[in-house]
N, C-alpha and C positions, 0 to 999 in steps of 0.2 A: 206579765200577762195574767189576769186572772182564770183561774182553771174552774169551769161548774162542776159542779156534782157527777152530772154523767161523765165528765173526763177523768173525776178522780176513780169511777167506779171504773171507767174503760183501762184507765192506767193498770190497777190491781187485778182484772181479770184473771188471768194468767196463774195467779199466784192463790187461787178460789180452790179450782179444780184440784184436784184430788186430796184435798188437806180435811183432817178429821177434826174431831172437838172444836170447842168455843174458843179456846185459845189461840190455838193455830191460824181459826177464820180472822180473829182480832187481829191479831197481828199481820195476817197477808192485807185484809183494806185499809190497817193505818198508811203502808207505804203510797205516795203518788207522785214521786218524783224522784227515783234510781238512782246512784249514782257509781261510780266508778272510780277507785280513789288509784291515783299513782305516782310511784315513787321516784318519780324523778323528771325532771326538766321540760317544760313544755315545749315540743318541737323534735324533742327524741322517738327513738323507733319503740318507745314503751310507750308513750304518749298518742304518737300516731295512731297504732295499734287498737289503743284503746276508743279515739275516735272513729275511726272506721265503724268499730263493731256497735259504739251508742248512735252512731248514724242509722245505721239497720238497724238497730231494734226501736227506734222512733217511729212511733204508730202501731207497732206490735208491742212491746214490754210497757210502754209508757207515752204520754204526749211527747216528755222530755227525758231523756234520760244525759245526766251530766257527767263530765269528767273533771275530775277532781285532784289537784297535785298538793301531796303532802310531802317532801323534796326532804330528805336529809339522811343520815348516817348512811350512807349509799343503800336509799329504798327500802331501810329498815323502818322509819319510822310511817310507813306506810302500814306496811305490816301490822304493828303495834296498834293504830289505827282501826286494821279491820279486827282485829282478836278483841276491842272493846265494844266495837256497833252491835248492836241487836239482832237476834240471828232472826229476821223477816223478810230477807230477800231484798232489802232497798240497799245493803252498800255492797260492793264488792270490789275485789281488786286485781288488775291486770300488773303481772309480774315474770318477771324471767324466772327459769326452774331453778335454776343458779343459786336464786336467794333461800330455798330450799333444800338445796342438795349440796352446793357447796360451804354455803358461809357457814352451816353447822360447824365445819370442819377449820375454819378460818377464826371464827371471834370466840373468845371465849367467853365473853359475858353476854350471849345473843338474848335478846329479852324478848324471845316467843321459841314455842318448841314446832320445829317443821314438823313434826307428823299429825299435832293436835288443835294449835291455832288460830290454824288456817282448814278449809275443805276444799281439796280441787273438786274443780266442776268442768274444765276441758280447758285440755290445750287451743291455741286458733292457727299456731304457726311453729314450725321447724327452723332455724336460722344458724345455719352453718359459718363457722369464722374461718378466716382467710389469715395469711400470713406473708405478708409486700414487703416490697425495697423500693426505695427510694432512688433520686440521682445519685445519693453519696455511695453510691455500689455502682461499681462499673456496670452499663446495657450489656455486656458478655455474660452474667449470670442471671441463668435464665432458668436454673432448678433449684431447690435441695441442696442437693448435695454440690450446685457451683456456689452456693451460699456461705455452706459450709468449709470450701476450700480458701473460699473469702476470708472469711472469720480469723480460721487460722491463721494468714498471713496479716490479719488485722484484726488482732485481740483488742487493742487499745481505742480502736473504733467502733466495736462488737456490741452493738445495744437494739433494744427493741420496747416501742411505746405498746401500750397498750391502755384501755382507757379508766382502770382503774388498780389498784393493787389489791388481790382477793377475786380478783374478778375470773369467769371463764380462761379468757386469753391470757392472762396471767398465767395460771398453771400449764396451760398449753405452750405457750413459751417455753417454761421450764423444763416441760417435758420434752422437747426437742431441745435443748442445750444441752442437760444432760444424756439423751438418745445418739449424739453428733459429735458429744467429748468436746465440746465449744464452750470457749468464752462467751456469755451472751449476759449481758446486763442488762435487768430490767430497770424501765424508768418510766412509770405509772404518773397516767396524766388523770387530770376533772373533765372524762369525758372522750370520746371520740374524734371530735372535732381540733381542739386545741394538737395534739397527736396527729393528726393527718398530717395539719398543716405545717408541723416542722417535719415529719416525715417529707413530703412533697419539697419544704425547702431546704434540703439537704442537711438540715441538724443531728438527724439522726437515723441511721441505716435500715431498720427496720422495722416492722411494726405487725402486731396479731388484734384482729379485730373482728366483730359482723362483715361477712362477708358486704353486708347490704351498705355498709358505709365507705367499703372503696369503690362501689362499683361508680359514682357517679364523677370519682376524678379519675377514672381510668383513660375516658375519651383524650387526653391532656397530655396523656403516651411519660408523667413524671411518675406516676406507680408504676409496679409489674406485684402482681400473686404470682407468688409461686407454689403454694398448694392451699389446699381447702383441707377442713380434720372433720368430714362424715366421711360414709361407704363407700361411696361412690362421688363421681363431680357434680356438680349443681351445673343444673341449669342457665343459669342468669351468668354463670362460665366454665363454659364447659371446654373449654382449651385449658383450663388449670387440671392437673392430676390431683389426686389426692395426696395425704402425707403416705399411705400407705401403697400408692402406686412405686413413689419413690424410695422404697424401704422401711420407712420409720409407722409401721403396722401400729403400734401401739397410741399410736397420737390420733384418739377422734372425740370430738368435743362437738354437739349440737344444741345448742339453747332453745329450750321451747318457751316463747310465752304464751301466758292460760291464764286463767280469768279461776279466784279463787272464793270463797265465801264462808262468813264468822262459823266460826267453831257452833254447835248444837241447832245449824240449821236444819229445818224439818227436810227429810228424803224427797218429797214432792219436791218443795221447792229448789233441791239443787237439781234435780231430775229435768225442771222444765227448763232450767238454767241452761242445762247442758246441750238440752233441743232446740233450743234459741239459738245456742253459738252454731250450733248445723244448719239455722235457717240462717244465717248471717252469711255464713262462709259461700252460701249460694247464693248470695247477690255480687253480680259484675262489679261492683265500685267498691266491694271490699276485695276481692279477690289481688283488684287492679291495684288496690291501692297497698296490702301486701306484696306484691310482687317491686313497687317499684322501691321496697326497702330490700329486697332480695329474698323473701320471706316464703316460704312454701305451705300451704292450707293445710292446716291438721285439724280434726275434731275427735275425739276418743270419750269413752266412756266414764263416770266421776271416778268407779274403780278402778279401770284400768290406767287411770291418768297417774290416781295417788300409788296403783302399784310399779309403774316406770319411774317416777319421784326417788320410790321407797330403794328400786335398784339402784336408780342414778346414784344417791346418796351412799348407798354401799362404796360405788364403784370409786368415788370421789375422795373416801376416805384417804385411801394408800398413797394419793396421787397428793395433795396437799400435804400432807405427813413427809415427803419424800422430798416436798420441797422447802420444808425447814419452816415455812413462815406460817406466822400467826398474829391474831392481832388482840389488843384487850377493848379496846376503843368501844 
């Protein structure tokens, strides 16, 4: 579609306002068409996420704004990606906090520094993981700790998917096998989905995931959650207890994804950035459409976002470390 003049000027509005010098101005009217780069699969809840949010800002940020998959070393070279685009407000990248706070702790050749570049600009959602059994576990275990009584008399059965190695549920696993004094084998799948599905057909006993990716085979009565790792229960199931209802206090893992932008972008523009995602998060068809990944609405502040980042990434340290693995890759 060709775009006139006045759309490209309506595109870049936005990015006018409050920006000083000639440079600055240059660079905010060259962008006219956004985009949105992400690191992994189209049809995942990083994916979705991301369309949701370039739906709502269609008509306010831009005529168009696209999403963009740049798919490889699990969402790293996504990453890599925006730490080279131009810092003018036209790319940015929706990503799990994960790839900030954990994988530091994980790769040892990460080819970007999580505190410099990248710039958070707001979280859009909260997403808590869940931890399920399959048929291959007798319906009598219905907690925790009848998990764990499992385990023990079935060391040799004792595993749990999860859908990548490095990933969140990864260490969350671990940190309940070691909490439990359990045999628990991890066995890291390409994804979510592949993982469910031999969870559900009895290949394999358990599994730690998004909460939002069991919720849609639960109706099927072949999963059971048996906890959730935030504060409190979630909503979208709130008959699951927490891990720390059931003892294990120390297991709580909430993935945020946020919407990030190139290293030396100007304050304005992460500033309006971050007012956008709060004008998004108030349209009913992004809300809806969060929810139906299990996803709970967040917006917070650029600072405040990069200073939860800066703790998560503390907290993350010890927990990784404690579980031996690492990667060079």
């Amino acid at each position: 579609m060709t775009r006139t003049g006045v759309g490209r000027r309506a595109a870049c509005a936005w990015m006018v306002a409050g920006l000083s010098g000639a440079s600055g101005l240059a660079r905010a009217q060259a962008v006219a068409t956004p985009r949105i780069l992400v690191g992994f699969p189209a049809g995942g809840s990083v994916d979705v996420s991301a369309r949701r949010v370039a739906e709502a800002w269609r008509g306010r940020l831009a005529e168009m704004v696209i999403v963009e998959q740049r798919v490889g070393a699990g969402g790293r070279l996504a990453i890599t990606a925006l730490k080279d685009a131009p810092p003018d407000g036209g790319t940015l990248l929706m990503s799990p906090s994960s790839m900030f706070t954990i994988y530091p702790h994980v790769y040892r050749k990460l080819a970007y520094k999580p505190d410099s570049d990248a710039i958070a600009v707001s979280p859009i959602a909260n997403a808590t993981c869940g931890f399920g059994v399959g048929p291959m576990v007798p319906a009598s275990v219905k907690t925790l700790a009848d998990f764990v009584a499992w385990a023990k008399a079935h060391p040799e059965q004792s595993a749990y998917a999860t859908p990548a190695a490095g990933a969140m549920p990864h260490f969350l696993g671990d940190q309940f096998k070691r909490a439990a004094g359990i045999t628990l084998t991890h066995v890291p799948y390409r994804g979510a989905a592949p993982g469910l599905q031999d969870l559900m057909g009895g290949q394999i006993a358990s599994g730690c995931f998004i909460l939002g990716d069991f919720l849609p085979h639960l109706p099927g009565g072949r999963l059971r959650i048996l906890g959730v790792t935030d504060h409190e229960r979630s909503r979208f199931a709130p008959e699951v207890p927490t891990f720390a209802e059931q003892g294990f206090k120390g297991i709580i893992g909430v993935e945020t994804y946020g919407l990030f932008l190139p290293p030396k972008t100007p304050a304005a523009i992460v500033d309006k950035m971050s007012d956008l995602v709060r004008v998004a998060l108030r349209e009913k068809q992004v809300v809806e459409g969060l929810a139906k990944l299990g996803f709970e609405p967040l917006a917070m502040a650029p600072a405040d976002y990069a200073r939860r980042l800066a703790a998560e990434r503390v907290q993350w340290g010890p927990i990784v470390q404690a579980s031996g693995f690492s990667s060079d890759d």
